[in-house]
C-alpha positions in Angstrom: -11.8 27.0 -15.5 -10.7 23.7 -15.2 -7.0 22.8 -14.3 -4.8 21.1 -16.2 -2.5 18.2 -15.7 -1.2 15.0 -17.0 -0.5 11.7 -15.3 1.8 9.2 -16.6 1.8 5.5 -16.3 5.0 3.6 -16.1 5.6 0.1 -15.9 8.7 -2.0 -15.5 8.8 -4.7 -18.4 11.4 -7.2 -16.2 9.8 -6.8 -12.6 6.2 -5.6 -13.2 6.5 -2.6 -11.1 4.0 0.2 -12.0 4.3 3.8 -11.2 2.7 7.1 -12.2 3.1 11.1 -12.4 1.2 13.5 -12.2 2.0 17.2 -13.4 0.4 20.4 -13.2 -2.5 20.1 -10.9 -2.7 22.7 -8.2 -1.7 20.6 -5.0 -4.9 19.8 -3.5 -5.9 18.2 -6.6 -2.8 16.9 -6.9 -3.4 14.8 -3.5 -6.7 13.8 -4.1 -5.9 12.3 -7.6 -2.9 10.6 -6.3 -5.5 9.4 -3.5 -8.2 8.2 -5.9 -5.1 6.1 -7.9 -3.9 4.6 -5.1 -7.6 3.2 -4.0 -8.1 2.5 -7.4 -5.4 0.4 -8.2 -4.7 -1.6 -5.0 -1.5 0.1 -4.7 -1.1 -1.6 -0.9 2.1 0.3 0.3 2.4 2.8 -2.0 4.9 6.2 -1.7 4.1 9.6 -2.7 6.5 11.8 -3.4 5.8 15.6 -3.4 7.7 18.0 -5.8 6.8 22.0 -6.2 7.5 22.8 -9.7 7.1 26.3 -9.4 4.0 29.0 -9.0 1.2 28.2 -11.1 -0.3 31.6 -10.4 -3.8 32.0 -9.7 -4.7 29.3 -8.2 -1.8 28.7 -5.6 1.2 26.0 -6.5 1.6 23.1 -8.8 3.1 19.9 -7.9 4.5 16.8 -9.5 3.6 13.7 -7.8 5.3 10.0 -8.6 3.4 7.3 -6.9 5.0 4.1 -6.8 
C-alpha cells in the first residue's frame, strides 16, 4: 500500500516568495520528497523544517515539512 500525503504550494503575491508543505508521508519519504522539490525547483538556500504530527501507525511516524 502506497502512502498518502499532500503537498501544498504557496506563493507570496507582493514578494514572489514560494513555499510548500507536505503532510502525511512517513518521514523518510517525507525527506526525500522535500529533497526532490528542492533540486527541482532551484530552491538555492532553502530551509526545512521538521514537524511530527503524531503516530501514523504501521509504518513508523508522519511528519509535516514547510520548505521555504
Amino acid at each position: 500500500m502506497s502512502a498518502q500525503g499532500s503537498i501544498q504550494v504557496f506563493i507570496d503575491e507582493e514578494t514572489g516568495e514560494m513555499w510548500f508543505e507536505i503532510d502525511g508521508l512517513p518521514d523518510k519519504l517525507c525527506e526525500n520528497t522535500a529533497a526532490a522539490l528542492i533540486e527541482g525547483f532551484k530552491m538555492q538556500g532553502a530551509t526545512v523544517k521538521k514537524t511530527n504530527v503524531g503516530n501514523a501507525g504501521g509504518d513508523g511516524q508522519k511528519r509535516t515539512q514547510s520548505i521555504g
